[in-house]
PANUSE-994656 format. One record per residue: x, y, z of N, C-alpha, C, O in turn; residue in three letters. Coordinates in steps of 0.02 Angstrom, whole numbers, padded with zeros to 5 digits, always signed. Layout:
N
XYZXYZXYZXYZALA...
END
This chain:
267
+03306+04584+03958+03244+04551+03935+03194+04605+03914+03170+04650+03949UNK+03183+04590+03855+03123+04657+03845+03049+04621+03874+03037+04563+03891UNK+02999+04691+03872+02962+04700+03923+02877+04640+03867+02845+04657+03817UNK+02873+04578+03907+02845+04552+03869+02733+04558+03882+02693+04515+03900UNK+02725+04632+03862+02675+04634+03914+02656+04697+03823+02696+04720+03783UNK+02582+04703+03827+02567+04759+03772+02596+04808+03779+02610+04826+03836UNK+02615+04848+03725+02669+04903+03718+02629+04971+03683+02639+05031+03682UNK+02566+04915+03649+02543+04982+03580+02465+04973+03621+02457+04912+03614UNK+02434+04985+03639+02359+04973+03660+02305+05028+03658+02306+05083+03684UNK+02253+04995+03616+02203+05061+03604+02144+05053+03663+02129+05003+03697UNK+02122+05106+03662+02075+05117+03712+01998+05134+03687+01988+05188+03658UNK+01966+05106+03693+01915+05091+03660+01834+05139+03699+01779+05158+03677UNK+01876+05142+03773+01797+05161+03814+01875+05202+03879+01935+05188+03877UNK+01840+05248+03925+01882+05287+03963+01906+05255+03999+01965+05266+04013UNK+01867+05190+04036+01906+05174+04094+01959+05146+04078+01996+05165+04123UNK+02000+05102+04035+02047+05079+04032+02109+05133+04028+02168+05129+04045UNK+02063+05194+03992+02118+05254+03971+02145+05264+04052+02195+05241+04080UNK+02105+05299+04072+02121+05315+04149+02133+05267+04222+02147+05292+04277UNK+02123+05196+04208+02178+05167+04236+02246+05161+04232+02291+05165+04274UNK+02245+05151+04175+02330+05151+04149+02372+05217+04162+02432+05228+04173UNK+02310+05258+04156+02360+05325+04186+02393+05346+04249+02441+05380+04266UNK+02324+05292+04292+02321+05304+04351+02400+05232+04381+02442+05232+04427UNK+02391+05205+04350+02474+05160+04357+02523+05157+04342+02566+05115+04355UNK+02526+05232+04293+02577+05245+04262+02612+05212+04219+02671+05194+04224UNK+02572+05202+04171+02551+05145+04114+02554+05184+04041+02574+05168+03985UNK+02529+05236+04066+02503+05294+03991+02531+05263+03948+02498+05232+03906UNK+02618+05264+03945+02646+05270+03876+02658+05199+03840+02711+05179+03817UNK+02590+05165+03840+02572+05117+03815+02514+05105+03753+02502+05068+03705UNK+02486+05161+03789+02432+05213+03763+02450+05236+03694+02492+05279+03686UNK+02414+05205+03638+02422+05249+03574+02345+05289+03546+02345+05340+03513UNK+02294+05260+03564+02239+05278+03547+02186+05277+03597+02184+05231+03638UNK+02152+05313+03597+02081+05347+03662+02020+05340+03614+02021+05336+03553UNK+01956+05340+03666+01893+05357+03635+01908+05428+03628+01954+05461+03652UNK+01855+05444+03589+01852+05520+03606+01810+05525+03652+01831+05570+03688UNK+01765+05506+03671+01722+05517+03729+01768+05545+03808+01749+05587+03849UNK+01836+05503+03808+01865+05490+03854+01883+05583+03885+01900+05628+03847UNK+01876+05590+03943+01876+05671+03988+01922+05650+04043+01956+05696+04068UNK+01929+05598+04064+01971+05612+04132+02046+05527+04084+02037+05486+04039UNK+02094+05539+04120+02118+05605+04126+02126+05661+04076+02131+05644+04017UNK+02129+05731+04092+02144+05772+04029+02180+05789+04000+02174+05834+03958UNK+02242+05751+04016+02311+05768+03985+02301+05699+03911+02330+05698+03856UNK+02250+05649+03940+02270+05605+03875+02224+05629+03828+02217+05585+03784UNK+02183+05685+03814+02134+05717+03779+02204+05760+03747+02207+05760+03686UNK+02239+05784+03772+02281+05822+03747+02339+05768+03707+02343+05766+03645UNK+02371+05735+03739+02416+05674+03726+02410+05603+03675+02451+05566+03648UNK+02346+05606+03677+02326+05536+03630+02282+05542+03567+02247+05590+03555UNK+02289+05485+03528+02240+05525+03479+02180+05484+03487+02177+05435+03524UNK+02115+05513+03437+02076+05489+03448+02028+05437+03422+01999+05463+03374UNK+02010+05387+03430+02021+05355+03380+01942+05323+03350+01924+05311+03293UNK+01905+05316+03419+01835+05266+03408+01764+05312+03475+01774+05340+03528UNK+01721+05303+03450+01656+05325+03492+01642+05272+03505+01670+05224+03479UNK+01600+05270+03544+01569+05201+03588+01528+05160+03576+01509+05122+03621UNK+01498+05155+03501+01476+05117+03470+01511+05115+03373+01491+05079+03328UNK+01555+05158+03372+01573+05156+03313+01667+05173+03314+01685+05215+03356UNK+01708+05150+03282+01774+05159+03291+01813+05184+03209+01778+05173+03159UNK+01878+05213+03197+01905+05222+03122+01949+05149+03138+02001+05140+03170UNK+01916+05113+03111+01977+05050+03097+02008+05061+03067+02055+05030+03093UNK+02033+05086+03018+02081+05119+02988+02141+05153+02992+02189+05146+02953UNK+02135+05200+03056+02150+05239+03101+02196+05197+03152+02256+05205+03158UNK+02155+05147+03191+02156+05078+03213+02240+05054+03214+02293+05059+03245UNK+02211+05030+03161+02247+05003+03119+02326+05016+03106+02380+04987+03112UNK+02304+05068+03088+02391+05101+03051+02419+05118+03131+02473+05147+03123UNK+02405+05112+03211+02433+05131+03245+02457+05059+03275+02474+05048+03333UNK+02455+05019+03228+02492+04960+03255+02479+04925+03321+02525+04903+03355UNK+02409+04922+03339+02392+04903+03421+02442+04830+03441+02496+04843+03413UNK+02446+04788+03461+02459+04751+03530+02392+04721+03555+02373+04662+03559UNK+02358+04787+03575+02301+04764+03615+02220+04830+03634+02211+04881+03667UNK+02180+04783+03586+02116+04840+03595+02077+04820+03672+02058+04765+03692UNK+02074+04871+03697+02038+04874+03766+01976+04906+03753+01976+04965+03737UNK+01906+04865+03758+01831+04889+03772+01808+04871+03812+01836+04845+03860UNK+01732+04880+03803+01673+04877+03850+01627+04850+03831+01614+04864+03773UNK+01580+04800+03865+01519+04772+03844+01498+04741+03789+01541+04726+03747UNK+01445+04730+03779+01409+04715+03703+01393+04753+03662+01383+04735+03604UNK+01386+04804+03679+01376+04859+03620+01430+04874+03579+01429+04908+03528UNK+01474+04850+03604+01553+04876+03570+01579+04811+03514+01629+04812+03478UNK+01515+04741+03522+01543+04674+03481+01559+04700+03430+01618+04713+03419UNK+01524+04711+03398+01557+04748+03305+01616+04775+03303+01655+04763+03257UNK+01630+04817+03355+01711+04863+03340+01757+04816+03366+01816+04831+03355UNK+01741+04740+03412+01781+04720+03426+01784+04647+03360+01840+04624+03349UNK+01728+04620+03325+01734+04586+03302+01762+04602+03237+01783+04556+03201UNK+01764+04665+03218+01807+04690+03165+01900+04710+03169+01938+04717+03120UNK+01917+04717+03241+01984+04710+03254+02017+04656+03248+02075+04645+03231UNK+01964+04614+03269+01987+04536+03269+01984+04500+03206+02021+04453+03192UNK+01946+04519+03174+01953+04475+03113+02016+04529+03063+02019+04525+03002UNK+02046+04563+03091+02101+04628+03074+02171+04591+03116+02229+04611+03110UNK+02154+04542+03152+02212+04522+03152+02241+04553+03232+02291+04526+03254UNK+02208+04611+03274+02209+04629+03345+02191+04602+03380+02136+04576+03372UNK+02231+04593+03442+02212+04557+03493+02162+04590+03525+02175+04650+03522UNK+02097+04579+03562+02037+04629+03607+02023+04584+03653+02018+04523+03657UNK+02017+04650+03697+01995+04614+03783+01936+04664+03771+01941+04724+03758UNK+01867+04621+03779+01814+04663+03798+01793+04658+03876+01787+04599+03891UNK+01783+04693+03920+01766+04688+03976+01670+04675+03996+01629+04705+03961UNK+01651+04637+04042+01581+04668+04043+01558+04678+04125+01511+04649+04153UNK+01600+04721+04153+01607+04714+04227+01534+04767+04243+01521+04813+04203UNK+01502+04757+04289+01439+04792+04306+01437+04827+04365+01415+04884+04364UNK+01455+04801+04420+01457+04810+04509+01528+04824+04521+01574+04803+04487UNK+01533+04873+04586+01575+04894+04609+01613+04841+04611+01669+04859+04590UNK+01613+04763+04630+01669+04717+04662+01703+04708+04581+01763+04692+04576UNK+01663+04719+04523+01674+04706+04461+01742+04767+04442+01797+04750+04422UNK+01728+04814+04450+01750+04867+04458+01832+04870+04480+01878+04889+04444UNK+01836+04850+04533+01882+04840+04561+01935+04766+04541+01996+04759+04539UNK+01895+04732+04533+01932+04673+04492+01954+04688+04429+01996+04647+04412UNK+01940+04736+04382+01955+04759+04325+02000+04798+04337+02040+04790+04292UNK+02016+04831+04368+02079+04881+04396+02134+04825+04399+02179+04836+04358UNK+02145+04757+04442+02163+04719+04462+02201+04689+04385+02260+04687+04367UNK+02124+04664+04346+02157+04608+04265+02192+04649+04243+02243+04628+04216UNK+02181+04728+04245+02223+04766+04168+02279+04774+04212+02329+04777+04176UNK+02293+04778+04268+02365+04797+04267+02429+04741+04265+02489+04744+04251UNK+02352+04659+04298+02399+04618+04287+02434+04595+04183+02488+04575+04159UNK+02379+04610+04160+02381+04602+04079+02438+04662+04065+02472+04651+04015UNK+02450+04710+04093+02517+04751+04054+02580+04737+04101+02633+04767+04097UNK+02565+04694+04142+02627+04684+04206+02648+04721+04250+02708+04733+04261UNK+02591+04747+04286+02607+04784+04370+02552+04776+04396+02509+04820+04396UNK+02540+04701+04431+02513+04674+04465+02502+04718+04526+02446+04742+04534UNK+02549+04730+04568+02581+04751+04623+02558+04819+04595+02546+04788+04543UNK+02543+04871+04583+02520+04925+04559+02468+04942+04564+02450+04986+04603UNK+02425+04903+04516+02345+04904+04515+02334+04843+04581+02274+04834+04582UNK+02354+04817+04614+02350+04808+04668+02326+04860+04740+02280+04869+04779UNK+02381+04881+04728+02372+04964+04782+02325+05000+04769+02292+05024+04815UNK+02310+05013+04706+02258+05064+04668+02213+05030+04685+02165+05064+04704UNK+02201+04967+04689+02129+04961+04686+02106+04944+04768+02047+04937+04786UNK+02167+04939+04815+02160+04953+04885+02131+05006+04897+02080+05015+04930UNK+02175+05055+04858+02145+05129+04891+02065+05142+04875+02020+05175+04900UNK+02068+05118+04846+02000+05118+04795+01932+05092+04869+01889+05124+04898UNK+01949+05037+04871+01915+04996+04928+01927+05036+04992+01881+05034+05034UNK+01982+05071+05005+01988+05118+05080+01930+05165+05067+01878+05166+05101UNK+01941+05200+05020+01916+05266+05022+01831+05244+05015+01793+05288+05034UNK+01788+05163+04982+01737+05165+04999+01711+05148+05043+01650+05143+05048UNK+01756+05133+05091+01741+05107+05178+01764+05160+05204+01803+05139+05247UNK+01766+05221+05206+01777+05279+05219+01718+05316+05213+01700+05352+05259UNK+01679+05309+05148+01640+05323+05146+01551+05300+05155+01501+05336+05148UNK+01556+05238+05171+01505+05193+05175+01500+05198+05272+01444+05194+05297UNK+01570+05210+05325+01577+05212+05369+01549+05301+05397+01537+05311+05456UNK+01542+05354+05347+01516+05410+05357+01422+05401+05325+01374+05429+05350UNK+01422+05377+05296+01353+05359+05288+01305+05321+05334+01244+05330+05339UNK+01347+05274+05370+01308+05253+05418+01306+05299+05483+01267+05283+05527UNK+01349+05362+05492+01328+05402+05536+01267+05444+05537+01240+05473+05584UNK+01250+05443+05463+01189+05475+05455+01127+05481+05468+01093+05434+05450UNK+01086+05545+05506+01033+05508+05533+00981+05490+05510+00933+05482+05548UNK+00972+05476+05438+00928+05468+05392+00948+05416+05322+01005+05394+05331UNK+00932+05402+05289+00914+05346+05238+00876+05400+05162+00815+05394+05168UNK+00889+05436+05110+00822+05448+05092+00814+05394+05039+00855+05348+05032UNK+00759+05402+05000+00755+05368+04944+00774+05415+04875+00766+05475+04865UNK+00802+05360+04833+00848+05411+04764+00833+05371+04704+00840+05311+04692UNK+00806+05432+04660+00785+05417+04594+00829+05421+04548+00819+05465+04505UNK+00881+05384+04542+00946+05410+04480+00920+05387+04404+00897+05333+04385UNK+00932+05450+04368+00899+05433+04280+00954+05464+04249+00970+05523+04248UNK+00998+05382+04204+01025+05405+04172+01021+05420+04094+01068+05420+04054UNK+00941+05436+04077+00934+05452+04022+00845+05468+04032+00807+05431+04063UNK+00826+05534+03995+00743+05565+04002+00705+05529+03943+00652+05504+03960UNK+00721+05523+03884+00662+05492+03838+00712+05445+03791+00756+05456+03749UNK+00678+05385+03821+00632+05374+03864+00680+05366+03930+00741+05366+03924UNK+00645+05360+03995+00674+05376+04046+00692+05302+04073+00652+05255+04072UNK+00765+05298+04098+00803+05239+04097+00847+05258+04189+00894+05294+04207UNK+00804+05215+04223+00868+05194+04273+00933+05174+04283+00956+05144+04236UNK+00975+05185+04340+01031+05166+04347+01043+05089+04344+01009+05038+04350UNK+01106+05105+04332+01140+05029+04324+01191+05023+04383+01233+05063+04405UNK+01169+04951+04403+01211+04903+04472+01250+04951+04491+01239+04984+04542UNK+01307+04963+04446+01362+04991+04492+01337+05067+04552+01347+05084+04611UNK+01295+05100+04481+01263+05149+04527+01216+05111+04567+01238+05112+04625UNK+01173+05086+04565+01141+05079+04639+01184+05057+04698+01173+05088+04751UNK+01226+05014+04698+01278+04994+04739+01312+05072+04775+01327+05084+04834UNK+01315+05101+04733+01356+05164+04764+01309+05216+04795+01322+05239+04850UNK+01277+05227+04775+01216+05275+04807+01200+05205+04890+01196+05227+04947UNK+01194+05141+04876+01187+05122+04939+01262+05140+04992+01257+05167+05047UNK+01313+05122+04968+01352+05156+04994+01359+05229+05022+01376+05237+05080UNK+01348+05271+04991+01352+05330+04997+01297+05358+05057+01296+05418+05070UNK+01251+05307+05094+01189+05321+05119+01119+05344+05090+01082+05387+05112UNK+01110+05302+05034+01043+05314+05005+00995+05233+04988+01011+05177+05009UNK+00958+05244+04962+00936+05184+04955+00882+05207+04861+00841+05251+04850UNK+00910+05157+04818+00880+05159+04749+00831+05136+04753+00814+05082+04777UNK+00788+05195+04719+00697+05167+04700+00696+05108+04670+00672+05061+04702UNK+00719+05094+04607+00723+05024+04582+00778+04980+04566+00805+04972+04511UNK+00791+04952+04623+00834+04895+04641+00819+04828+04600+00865+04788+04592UNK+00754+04815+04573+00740+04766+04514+00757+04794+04463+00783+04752+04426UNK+00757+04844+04440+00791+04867+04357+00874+04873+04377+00908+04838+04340UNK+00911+04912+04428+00963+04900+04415+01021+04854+04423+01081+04867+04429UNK+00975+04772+04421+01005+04709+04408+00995+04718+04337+01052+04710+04315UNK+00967+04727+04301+00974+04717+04234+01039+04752+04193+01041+04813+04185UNK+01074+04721+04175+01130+04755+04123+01138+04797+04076+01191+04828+04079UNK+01099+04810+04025+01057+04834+03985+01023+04871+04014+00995+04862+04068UNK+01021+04940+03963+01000+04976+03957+00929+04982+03938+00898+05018+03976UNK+00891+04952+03883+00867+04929+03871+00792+04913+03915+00734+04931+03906UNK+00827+04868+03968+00790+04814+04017+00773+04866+04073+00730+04866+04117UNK+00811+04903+04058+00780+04982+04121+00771+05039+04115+00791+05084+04152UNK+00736+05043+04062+00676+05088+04027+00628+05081+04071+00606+05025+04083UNK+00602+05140+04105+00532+05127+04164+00463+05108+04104+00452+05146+04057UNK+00435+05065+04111+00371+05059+04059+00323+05106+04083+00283+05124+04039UNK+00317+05121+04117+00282+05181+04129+00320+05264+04172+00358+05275+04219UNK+00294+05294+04138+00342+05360+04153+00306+05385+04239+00348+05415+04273UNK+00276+05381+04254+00249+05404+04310+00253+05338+04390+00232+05341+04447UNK+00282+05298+04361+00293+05238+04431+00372+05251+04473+00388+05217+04522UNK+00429+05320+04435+00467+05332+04490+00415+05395+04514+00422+05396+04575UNK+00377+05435+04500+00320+05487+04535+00299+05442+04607+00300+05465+04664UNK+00285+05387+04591+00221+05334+04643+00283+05326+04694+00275+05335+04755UNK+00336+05311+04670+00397+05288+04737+00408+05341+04779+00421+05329+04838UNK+00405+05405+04758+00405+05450+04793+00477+05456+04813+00488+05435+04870UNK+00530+05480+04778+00608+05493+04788+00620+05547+04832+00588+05599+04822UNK+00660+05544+04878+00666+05608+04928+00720+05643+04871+00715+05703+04862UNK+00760+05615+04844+00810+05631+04801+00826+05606+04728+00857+05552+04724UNK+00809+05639+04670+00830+05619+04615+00883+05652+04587+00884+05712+04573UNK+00927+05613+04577+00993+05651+04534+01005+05608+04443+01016+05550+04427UNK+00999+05653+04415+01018+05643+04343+01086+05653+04312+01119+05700+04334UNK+01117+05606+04255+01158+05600+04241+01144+05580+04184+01143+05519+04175UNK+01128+05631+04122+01097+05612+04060+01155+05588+04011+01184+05633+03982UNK+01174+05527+03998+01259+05534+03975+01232+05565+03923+01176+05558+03898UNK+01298+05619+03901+01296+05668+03844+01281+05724+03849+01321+05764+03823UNK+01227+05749+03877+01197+05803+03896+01178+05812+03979+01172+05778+04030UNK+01172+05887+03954+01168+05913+04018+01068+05906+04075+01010+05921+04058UNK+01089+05885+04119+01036+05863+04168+00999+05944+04163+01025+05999+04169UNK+00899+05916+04146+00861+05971+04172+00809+05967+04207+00754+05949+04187UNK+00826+05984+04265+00781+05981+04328+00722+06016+04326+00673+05998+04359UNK+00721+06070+04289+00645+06099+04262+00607+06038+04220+00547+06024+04217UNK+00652+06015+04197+00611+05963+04147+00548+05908+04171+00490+05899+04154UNK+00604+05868+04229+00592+05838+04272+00529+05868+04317+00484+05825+04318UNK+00513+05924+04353+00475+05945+04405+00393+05943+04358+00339+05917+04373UNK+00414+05980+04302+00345+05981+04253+00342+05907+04229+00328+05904+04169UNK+00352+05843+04259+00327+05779+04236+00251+05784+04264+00240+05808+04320UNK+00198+05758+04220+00150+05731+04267+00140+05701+04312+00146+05641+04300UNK+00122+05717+04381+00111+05675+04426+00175+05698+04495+00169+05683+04555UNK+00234+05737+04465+00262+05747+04511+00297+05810+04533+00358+05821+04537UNK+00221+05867+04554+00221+05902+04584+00226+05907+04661+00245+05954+04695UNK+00200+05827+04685+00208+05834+04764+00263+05787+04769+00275+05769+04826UNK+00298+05765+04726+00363+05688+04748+00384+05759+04788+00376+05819+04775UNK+00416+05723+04844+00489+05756+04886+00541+05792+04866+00561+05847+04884UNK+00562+05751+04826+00600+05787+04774+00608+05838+04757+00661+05868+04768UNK+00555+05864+04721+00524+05908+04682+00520+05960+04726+00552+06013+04730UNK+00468+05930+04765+00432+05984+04826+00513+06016+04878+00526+06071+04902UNK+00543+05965+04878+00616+06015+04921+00657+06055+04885+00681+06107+04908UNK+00672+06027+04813+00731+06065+04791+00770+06003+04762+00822+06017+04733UNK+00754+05943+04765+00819+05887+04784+00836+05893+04724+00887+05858+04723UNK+00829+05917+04662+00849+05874+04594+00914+05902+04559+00921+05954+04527UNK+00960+05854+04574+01030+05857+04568+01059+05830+04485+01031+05796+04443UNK+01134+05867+04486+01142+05824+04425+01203+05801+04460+01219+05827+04514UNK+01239+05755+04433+01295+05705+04424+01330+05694+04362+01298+05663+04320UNK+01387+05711+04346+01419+05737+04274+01413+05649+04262+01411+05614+04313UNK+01411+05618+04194+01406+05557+04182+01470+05529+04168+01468+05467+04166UNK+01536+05559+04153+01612+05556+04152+01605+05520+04228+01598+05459+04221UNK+01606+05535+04282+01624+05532+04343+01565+05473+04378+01572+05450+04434UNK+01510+05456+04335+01489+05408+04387+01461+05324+04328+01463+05264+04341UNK+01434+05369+04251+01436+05321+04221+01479+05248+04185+01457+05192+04172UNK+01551+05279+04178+01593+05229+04160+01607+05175+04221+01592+05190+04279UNK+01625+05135+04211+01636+05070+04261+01723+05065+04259+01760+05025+04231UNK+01738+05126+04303+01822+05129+04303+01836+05162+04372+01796+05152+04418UNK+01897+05207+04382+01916+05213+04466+01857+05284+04470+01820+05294+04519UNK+01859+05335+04399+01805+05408+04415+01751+05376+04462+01740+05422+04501UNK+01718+05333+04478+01647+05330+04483+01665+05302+04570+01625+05318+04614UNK+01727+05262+04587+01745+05256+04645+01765+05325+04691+01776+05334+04751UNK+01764+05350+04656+01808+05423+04711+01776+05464+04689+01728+05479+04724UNK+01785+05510+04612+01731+05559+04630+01648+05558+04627+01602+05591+04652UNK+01655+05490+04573+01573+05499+04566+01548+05488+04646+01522+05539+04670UNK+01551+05442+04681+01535+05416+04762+01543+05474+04798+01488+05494+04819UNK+01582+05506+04812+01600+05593+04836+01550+05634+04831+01526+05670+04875UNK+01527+05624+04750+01464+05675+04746+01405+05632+04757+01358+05671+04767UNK+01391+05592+04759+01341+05553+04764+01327+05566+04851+01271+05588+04865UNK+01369+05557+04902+01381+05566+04950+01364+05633+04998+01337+05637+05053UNK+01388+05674+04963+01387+05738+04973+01314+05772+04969+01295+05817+05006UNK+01274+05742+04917+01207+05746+04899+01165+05724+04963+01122+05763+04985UNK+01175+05672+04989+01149+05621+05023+01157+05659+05095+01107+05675+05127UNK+01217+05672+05115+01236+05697+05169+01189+05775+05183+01154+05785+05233UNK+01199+05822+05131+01168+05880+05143+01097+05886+05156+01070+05928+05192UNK+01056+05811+05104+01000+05809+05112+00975+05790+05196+00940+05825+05233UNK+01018+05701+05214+01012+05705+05296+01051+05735+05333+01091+05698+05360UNK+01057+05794+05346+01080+05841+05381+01017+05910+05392+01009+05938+05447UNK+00978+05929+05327+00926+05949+05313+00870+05919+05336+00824+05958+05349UNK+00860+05859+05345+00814+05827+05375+00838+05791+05451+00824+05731+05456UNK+00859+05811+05488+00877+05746+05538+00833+05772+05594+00827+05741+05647UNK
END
């Protein structure tokens, strides 16, 4: 019986790339974002085909997909142009860790190893009760300013606040990172994470590299905690921004690790 499950599937955004790798799925795999960094053998192995708001349909195309795998709403155009191309597309719009993990779960049941991404996404769940169970040993709580973008300056999204609570921290704004959109968590004023007073801000500028000089010369936050200790961290945005397994294991690791050194420094 041949194998009645996608055979040709493009990858539109990383996490799908690096689940499938992670299930041993790859060679299903004909096309990657380029954005895509982990894993790095499919940077070497796959070609490349679409950025994250723009794709070569063309390109696309001639690789004969099965099945385009994306992300969100920003991606409707590259998906509403596959489709009217005659490709099948699964867009995902998973936000929160439980989302997270259920998406590990659909794609492996959609290429047929249920039982696979099953385990994977166990381990997935061990290792954050592993780590949510070392956070509560901690003798401290601080507060954490995560910005994943400076101008204009844009808070984290669900999944990250969820994980930084995990990890033993607690997010300055827990009302912006219900919002989905990017957009919707733009601070309207640049000086109200200054007023929260973050014991810890870590940046994760997707694209570029985090500058903590930048940050300290804001107005107004010469005395935040932050500032005044040292706290201002970066977080590579490969590892905590995508909504795939990176952001379960290593992004949470470093998120963790941050958190830990800080209450250990303070206890």
């Amino acid at each position: 019986m041949t194998d009645p499950f996608p055979q040709r599937i493009v990858c539109l955004t990383e996490e799908p790339t690096e689940t499938l790798y992670a299930l041993g799925e790859q060679a299903r795999i004909v096309g990657i974002s380029g954005f895509t960094v982990r894993p790095p053998e499919a940077r070497r192995e796959k070609p490349k085909v679409s950025a994250f708001t723009s794709a070569k349909l063309d390109r696309i195309l001639a690789l004969e997909p099965d099945l385009a795998i994306g992300f969100s709403d920003i991606q409707a155009d590259i998906a509403q142009a596959l489709i009217k191309a005659g490709v099948e597309v699964w867009i995902s719009n998973h936000r929160s860790v439980e989302g997270i993990l259920g998406y590990i779960r659909r794609l492996g049941g959609m290429v047929g190893v249920p039982d696979k991404a099953n385990a994977y996404a166990a381990r997935a769940e061990a290792h954050i009760a592993s780590v949510r169970e070392a956070a509560a040993a901690l003798p401290r709580r601080p507060k954490v300013y995560f910005e994943e973008w400076d101008e204009p300056a844009i808070s984290g999204i669900r999944w990250v606040a969820e994980l930084i609570r995990i990890a033993g921290g607690d997010d300055i704004f827990p009302e912006l990172a219900a919002q989905s959109l990017a957009k919707d968590r733009i601070l309207a004023d640049d000086t109200e994470a200054a007023r929260r007073a973050p014991d810890i801000v870590i940046g994760s500028w997707c694209g570029k590299r985090f500058r903590p000089e930048k940050v300290a010369r804001r107005p107004g936050w010469a005395e935040v905690p932050a500032v005044r200790d040292g706290e201002l961290h970066e977080v590579k945005s490969p590892i905590i921004l995508q909504p795939g397994p990176a952001c379960l294991f290593d992004g949470l690791d470093a998120l963790h690790a941050i958190i830990r050194r800080w209450a250990e420094r303070h206890a």
